[in-house]
Each structure stands twice: as structure tokens, then as C-alpha cells.
FISE-567157 format. One record per residue (C-alpha): x, y, z; residue number from 1. Coordinates in pm, whole numbers, plus 50000, padded with zeros to 5 digits. Each point is the difference from the previous one (the first is absolute). Layout:
N
@x = X	y = Y	z = Z	resi = NUM .
...
***
This chain:
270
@x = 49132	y = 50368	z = 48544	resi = 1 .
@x = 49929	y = 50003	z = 50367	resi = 2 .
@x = 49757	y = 50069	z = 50303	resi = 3 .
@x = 50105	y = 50414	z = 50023	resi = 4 .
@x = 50041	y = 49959	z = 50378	resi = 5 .
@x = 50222	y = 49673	z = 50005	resi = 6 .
@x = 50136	y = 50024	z = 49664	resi = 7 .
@x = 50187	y = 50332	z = 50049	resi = 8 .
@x = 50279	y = 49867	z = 50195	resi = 9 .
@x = 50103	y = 49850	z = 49655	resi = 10 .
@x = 49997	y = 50255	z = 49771	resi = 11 .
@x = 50344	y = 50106	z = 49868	resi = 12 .
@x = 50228	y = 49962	z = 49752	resi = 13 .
@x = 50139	y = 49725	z = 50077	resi = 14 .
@x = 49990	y = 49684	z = 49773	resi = 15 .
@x = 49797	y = 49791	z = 50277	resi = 16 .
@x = 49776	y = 50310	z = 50034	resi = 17 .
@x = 49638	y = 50078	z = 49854	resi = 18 .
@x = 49973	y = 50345	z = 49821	resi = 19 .
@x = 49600	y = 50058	z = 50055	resi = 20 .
@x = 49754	y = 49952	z = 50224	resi = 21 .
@x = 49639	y = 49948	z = 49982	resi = 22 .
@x = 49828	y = 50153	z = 50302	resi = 23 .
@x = 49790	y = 49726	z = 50155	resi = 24 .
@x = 49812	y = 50218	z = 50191	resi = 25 .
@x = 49850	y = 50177	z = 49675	resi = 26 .
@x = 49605	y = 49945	z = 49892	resi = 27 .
@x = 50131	y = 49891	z = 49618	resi = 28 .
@x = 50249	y = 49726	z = 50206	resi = 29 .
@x = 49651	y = 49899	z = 50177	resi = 30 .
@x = 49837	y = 49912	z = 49704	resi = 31 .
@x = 50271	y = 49712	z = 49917	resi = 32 .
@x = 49862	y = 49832	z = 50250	resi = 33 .
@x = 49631	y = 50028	z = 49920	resi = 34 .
@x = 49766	y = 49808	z = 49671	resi = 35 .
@x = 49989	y = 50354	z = 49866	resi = 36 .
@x = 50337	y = 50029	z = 49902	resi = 37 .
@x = 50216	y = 50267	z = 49975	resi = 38 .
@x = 49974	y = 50325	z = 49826	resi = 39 .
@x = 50103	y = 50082	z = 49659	resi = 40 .
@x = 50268	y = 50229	z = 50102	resi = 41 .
@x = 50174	y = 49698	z = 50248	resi = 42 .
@x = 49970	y = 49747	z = 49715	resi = 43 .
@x = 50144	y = 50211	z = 49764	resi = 44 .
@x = 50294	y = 50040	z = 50268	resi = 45 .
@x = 50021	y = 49630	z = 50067	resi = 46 .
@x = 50018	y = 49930	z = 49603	resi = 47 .
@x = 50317	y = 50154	z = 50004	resi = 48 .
@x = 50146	y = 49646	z = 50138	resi = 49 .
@x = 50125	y = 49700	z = 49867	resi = 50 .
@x = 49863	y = 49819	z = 50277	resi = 51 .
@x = 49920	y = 49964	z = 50391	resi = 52 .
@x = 50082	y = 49789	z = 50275	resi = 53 .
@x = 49651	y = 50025	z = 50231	resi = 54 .
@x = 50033	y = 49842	z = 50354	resi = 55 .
@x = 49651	y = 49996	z = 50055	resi = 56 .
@x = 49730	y = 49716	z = 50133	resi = 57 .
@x = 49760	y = 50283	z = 49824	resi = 58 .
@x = 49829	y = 49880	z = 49703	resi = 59 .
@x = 49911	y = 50298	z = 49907	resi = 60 .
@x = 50347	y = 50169	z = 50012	resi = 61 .
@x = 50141	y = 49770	z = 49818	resi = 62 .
@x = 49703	y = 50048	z = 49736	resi = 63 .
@x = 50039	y = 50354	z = 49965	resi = 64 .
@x = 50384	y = 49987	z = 49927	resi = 65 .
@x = 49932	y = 49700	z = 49734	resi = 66 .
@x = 49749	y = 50275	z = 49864	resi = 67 .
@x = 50279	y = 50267	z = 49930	resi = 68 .
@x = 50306	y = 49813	z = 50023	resi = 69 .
@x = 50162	y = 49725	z = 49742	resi = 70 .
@x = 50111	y = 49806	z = 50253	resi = 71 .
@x = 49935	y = 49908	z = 50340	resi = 72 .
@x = 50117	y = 49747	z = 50236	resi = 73 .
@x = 49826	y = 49962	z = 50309	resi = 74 .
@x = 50181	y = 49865	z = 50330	resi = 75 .
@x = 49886	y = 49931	z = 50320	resi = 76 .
@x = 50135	y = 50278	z = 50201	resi = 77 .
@x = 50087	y = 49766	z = 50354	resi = 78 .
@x = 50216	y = 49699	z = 49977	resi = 79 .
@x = 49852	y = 49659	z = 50088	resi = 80 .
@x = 50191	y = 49772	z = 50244	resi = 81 .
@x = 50302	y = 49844	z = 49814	resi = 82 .
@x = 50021	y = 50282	z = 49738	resi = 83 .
@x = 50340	y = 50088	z = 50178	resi = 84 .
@x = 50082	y = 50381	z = 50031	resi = 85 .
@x = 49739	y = 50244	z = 49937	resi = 86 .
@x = 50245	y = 50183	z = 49736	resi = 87 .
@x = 50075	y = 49713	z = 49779	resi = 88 .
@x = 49587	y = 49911	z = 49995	resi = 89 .
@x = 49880	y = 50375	z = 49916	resi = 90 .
@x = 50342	y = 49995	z = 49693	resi = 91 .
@x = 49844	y = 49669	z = 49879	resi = 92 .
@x = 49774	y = 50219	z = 49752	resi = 93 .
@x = 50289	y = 50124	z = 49819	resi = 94 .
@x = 50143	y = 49689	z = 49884	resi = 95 .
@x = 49650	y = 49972	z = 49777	resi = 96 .
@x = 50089	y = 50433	z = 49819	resi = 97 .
@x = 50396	y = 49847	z = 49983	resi = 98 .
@x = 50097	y = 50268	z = 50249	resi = 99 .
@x = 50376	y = 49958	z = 50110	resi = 100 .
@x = 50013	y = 49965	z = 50420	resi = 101 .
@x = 50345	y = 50084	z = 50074	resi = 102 .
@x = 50107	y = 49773	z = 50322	resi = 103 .
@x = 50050	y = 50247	z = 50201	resi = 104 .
@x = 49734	y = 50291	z = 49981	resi = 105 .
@x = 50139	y = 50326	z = 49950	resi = 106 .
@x = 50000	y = 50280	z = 50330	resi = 107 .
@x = 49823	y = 50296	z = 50007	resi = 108 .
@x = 50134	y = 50289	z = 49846	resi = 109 .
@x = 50001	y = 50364	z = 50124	resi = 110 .
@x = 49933	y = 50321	z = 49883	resi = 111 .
@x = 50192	y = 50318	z = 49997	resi = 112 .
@x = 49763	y = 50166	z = 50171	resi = 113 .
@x = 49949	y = 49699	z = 50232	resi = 114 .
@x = 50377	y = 50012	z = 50060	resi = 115 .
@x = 50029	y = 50325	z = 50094	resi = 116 .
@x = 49717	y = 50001	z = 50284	resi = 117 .
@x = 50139	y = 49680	z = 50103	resi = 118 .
@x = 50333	y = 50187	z = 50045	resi = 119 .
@x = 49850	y = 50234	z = 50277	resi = 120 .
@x = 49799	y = 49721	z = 50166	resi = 121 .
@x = 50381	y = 49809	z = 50034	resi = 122 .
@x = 50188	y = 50320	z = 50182	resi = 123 .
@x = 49942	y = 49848	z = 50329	resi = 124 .
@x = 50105	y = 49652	z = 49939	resi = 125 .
@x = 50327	y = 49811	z = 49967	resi = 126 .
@x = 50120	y = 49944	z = 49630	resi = 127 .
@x = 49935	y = 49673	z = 50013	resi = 128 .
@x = 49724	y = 49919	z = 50268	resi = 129 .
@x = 49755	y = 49764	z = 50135	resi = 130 .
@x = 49641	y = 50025	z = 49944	resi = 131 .
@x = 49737	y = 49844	z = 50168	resi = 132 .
@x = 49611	y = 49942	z = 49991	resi = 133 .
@x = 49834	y = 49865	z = 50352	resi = 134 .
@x = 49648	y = 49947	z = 49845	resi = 135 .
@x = 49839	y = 49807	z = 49779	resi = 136 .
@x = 49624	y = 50059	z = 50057	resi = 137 .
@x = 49978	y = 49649	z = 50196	resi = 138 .
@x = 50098	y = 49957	z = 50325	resi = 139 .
@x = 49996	y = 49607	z = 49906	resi = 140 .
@x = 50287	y = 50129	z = 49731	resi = 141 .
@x = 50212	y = 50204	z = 50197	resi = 142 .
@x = 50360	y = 49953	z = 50192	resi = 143 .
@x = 49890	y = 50132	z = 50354	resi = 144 .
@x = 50134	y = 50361	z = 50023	resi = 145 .
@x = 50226	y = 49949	z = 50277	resi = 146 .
@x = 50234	y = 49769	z = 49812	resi = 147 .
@x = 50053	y = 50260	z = 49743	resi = 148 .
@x = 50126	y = 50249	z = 50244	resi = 149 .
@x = 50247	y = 49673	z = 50134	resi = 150 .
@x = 50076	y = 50003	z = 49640	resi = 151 .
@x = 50133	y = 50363	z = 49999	resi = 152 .
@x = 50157	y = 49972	z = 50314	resi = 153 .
@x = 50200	y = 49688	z = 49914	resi = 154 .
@x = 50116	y = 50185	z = 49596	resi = 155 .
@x = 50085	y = 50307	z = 50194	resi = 156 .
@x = 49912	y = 50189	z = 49685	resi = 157 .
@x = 50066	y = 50388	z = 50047	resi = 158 .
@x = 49653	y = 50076	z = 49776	resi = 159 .
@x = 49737	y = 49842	z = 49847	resi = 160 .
@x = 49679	y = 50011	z = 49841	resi = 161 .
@x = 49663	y = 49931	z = 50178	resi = 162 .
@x = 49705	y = 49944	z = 49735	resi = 163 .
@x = 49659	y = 50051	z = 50145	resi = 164 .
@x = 49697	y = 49958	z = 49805	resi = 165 .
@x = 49666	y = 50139	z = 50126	resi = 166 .
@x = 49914	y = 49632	z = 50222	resi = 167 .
@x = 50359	y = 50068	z = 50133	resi = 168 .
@x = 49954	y = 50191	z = 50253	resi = 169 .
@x = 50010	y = 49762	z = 50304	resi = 170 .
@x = 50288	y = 49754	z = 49837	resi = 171 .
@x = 50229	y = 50335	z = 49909	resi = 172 .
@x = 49919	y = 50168	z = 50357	resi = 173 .
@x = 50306	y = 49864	z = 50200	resi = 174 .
@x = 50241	y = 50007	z = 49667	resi = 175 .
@x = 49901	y = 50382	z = 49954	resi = 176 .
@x = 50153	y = 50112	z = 50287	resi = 177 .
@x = 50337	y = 49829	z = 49980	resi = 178 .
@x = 50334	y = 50185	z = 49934	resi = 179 .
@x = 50024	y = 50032	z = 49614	resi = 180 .
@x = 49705	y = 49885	z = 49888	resi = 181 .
@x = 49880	y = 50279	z = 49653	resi = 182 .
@x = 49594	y = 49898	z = 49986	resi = 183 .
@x = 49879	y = 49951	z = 49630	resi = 184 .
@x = 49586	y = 50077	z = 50032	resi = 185 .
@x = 49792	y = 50031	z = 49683	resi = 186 .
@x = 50260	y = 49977	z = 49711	resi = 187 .
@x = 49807	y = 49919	z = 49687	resi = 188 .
@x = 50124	y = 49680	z = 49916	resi = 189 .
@x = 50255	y = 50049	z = 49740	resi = 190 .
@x = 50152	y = 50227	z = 50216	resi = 191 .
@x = 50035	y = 49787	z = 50291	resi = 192 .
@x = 50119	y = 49738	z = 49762	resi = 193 .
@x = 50286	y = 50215	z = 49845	resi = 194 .
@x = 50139	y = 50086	z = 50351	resi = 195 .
@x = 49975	y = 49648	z = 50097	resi = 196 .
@x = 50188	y = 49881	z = 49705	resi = 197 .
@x = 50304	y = 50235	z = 50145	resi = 198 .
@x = 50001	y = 49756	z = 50323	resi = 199 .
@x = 50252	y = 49719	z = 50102	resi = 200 .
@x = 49783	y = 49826	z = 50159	resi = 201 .
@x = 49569	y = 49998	z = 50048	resi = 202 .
@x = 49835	y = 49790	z = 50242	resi = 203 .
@x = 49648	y = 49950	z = 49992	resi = 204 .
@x = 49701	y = 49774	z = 50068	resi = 205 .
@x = 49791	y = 49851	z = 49671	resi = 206 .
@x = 49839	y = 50334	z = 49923	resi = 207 .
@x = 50014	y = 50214	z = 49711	resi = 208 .
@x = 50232	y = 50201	z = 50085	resi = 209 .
@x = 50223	y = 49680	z = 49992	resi = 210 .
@x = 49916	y = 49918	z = 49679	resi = 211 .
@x = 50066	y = 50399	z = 49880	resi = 212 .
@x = 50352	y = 49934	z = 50140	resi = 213 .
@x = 50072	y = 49726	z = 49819	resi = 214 .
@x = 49873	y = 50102	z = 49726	resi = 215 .
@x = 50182	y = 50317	z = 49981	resi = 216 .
@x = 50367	y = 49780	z = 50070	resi = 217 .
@x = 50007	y = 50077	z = 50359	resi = 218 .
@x = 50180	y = 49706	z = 50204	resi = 219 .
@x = 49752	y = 49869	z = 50135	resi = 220 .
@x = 49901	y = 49760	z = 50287	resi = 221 .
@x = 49635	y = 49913	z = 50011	resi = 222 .
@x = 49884	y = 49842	z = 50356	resi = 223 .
@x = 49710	y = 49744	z = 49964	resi = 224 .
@x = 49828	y = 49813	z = 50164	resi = 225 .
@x = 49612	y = 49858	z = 49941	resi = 226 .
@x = 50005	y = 50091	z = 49663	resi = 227 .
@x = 50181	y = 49784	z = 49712	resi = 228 .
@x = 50322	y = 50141	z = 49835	resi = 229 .
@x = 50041	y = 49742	z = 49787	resi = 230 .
@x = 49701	y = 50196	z = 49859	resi = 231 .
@x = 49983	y = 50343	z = 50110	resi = 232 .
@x = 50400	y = 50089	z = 50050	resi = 233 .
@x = 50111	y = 50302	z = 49840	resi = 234 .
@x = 50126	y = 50043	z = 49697	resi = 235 .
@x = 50353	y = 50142	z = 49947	resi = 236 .
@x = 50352	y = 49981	z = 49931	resi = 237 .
@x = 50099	y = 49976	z = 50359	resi = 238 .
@x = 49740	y = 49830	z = 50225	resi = 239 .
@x = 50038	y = 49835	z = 50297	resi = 240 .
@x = 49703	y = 49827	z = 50154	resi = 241 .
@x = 50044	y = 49888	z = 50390	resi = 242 .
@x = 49739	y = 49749	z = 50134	resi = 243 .
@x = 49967	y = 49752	z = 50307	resi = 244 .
@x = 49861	y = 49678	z = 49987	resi = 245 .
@x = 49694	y = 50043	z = 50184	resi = 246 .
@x = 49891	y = 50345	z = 49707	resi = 247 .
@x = 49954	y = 50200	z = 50353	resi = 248 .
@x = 50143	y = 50351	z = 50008	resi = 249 .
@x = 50109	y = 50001	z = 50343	resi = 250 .
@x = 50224	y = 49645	z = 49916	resi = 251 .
@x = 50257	y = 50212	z = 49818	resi = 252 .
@x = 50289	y = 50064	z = 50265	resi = 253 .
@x = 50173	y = 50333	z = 49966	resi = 254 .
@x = 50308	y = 49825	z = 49914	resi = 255 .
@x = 49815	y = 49860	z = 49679	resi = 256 .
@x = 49952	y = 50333	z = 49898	resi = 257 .
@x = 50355	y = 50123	z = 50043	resi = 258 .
@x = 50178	y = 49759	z = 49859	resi = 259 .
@x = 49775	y = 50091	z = 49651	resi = 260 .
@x = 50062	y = 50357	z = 50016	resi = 261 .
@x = 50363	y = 50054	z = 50206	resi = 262 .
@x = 50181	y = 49892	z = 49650	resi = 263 .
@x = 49778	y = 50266	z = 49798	resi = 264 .
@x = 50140	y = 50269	z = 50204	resi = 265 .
@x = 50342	y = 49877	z = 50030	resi = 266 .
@x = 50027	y = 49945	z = 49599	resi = 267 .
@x = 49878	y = 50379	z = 49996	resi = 268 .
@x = 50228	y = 50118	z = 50227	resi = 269 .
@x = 50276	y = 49829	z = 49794	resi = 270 .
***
């Protein structure tokens, strides 16, 4: 289960997918977190489980699911320094249930229905185009704006995909505007994922669309720069993390950036 806002970018069918959500925002959720406990009708749901991985500092969260639940293993939900990549420390908890973590986790999976509305949202676009995401809700985290227009102007690309999220607006302004550019605004998040997953190439700043990208098998090059990747990269089949030496966004040349995503769209050109 999963925060209902958050969490429903991963249900699917998939095999790396969840197949239920527990809406965070409910009263009955609430009371996991309180010395009353929850109600009889949530523990009763909760019993229905083998067992539960709680990432929780709350004491009384992780109470309340020892109350209705077998098992529970509680993990702190942030890394400390030297735990190496946030994925590995928040899979450490399965080794304990002997859960199998495949090396590689598996992408997202879409839906037929997702498939189909993806289909119309692609009519405009290249079959095999570039996507790209300005923002990242930082300004400390972002590639200055300008050198992703260089970017397009130097890849020549005939269309592309400009993601804008709802912080975007000043970042996406000048991209917007250019020749070829199909705006995605307010796609749920599986669906911005699916059509994303259809790319040759995303480039992006550490944000979440990033990690949706990568997650859904997009080729993907993540730009970063104060934050770690070493801890925070995204996690994917095909990731490609460019950094500068001095971890400041405006250090990464144009050229840098090319020479991680030209070969994307020249092995999907053929």
C-alpha cells in the first residue's frame, strides 16, 4: 500500500507495481498515527497481510501495524551519510521477509486504456522523439533554460516534447514557443510516464519527473548538480547521470549534454 496521492503513479499490473492503495488522506489512515489506534474495520483490512515494511520515525505507526499485522519491520525512511543509494537502503528491509530484488528493477507497465490516450497525446510528435523537462522545483537544481533551447538548436530535432509541471511556468516559457515543441501540462502521472517511456531520449534536471522517466524505461539523462547521485540518481535500465565537478548547474557545458543524448537519437533513428 501507498500514500493515494503519490502512490498512484504505481499502480498497474505490472510485476514491479502495487495493486492497492490506502488513501492517506482518509480519517481511519489518521488514526495509524495516533495512541488510539485504528478502527476495527482498518485492522481487520491490515490482518489480511503477512507482513509490513513501515518507514516511519513514528512510534506510534509502527505500533498500530504490530497491533494488526504479523510482521513488521520498521526502517528509517531517509538514508544516513554512507548508506550509498537511497534505493538499495529503503530494499534493505526485504532481505529480513526473503523477498527476491531482481538487479535491475522492473519498468512501469501500461494499461490499455493508458495506451490508447497516450496514442492521441503522441499524433503531433515524431515516432521516436525527444522529451524534455526544464524544471525541477529548485532553481539551485536546474540547467538554466537557455542552454536547453542551445540544446535543441544544436540536435536539430524536427519535434519534441516540452514537460511543464505547475512551478514550470517561467523555465518552459522560452521552450514553449519554439518550432515543434507539443506541451505536456497536467498528465496524471502514469500517463505522462507511459508517453515518456515511447521517447529516445529525456533530459531532465533531478526532479520527479526524472525519476518517472526512468522508471518507466525512458533513456534517460538526469542533469545534477548540488544534490548527490551517488544517492539520489534515478533508477532505470537506461540512465545517464551528467555532473561537473564543482555540483553547480550552470558548470554543465552544452556540449556535455549532447554528447549524452546525440547517440540516443541516432541509435533511434537507426
Amino acid at each position: 500500500m501507498a500514500p493515494q496521492a503519490a502512490g498512484s503513479a504505481l499502480i498497474g499490473a505490472g510485476p514491479g507495481e502495487a495493486q492497492e492503495l490506502l488513501p492517506w488522506e482518509a480519517a481511519a489512515t489518521a488514526e495509524l498515527f495516533t495512541q488510539v489506534g485504528p478502527s476495527a474495520a482498518l485492522r481487520d483490512g491490515l490482518a489480511a497481510f503477512d507482513a509490513a515494511v513501515a518507514y516511519t520515525r513514528s512510534p506510534d505507526l509502527a505500533r498500530n501495524l504490530a497491533a494488526a499485522v504479523p510482521r513488521v519491520v520498521v526502517h528509517d525512511p531517509r538514508p544516513p551519510a554512507g548508506a550509498g543509494h537511497a534505493a538499495d537502503w529503503l530494499a534493505r528491509p526485504l532481505s529480513s521477509l526473503a523477498v527476491p530484488r531482481d538487479e535491475e528493477p522492473p519498468t512501469l507497465v501500461a494499461t490499455r486504456e493508458e495506451r490508447d490516450a497516450v496514442a492521441a497525446l503522441r499524433r503531433d510528435l515524431p515516432d521516436r522523439f525527444l522529451a524534455v523537462h526544464p524544471g525541477s522545483g529548485s532553481p539551485s537544481k536546474s540547467w538554466p533554460a537557455d542552454r536547453f533551447a542551445f540544446m535543441l538548436d544544436a540536435l536539430g530535432v524536427d519535434g519534441f516534447l516540452l514537460i511543464e509541471g505547475p512551478a514550470d511556468a517561467e523555465v518552459a516559457g522560452a521552450l514553449r514557443t519554439r518550432k515543434g515543441a507539443v506541451a505536456a501540462r497536467a498528465l496524471a502521472p502514469r500517463l505522462l510516464g507511459a508517453i515518456v517511456a515511447g521517447a529516445a531520449a529525456y533530459v531532465g534536471n533531478d526532479s520527479g519527473v526524472t525519476h518517472l522517466a526512468a522508471a518507466w524505461g525512458a533513456p534517460t539523462v538526469a542533469l545534477f548538480g548540488p544534490t548527490d547521485p551517488g544517492v539520489w540518481s534515478p533508477v532505470g535500465p537506461r540512465v545517464t547521470v551528467v555532473r561537473v565537478p564543482e555540483h553547480r548547474m550552470d558548470g554543465i557545458a552544452v556540449e556535455a549534454v549532447l554528447g549524452a543524448v546525440a547517440p540516443l537519437l541516432a541509435a533511434a533513428r537507426g
